[in-house]
N, C-alpha and C positions, 0 to 999 in steps of 0.2 A: 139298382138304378135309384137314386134319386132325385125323379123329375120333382116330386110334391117340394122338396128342400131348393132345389132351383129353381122353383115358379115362384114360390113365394119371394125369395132373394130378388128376383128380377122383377114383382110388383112391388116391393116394397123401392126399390131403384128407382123406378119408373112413377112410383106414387100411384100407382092401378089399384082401382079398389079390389076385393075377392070378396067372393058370396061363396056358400058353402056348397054349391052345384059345381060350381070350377074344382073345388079340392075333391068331391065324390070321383069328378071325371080322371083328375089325376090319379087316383085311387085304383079305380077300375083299367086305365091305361099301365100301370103297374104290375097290379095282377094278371094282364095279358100277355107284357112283354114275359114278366117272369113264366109263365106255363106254354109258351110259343117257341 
């Protein structure tokens, strides 16, 4: 899964800022889907 690659593609689109707490969340959203 590449949510973290699609999130940022779709802020940078959108011109949405990111703080490093959004990319942790993707992070841990990753490792979840991957061991679920």
């Amino acid at each position: 899964m590449k949510l973290n690659k699609f999130f940022l593609e779709h802020c940078k689109a959108n011109k949405f800022e990111i703080n490093k707490n959004q990319l942790e969340v993707n992070k841990n959203l990753e490792n979840f889907y991957k061991e679920n």
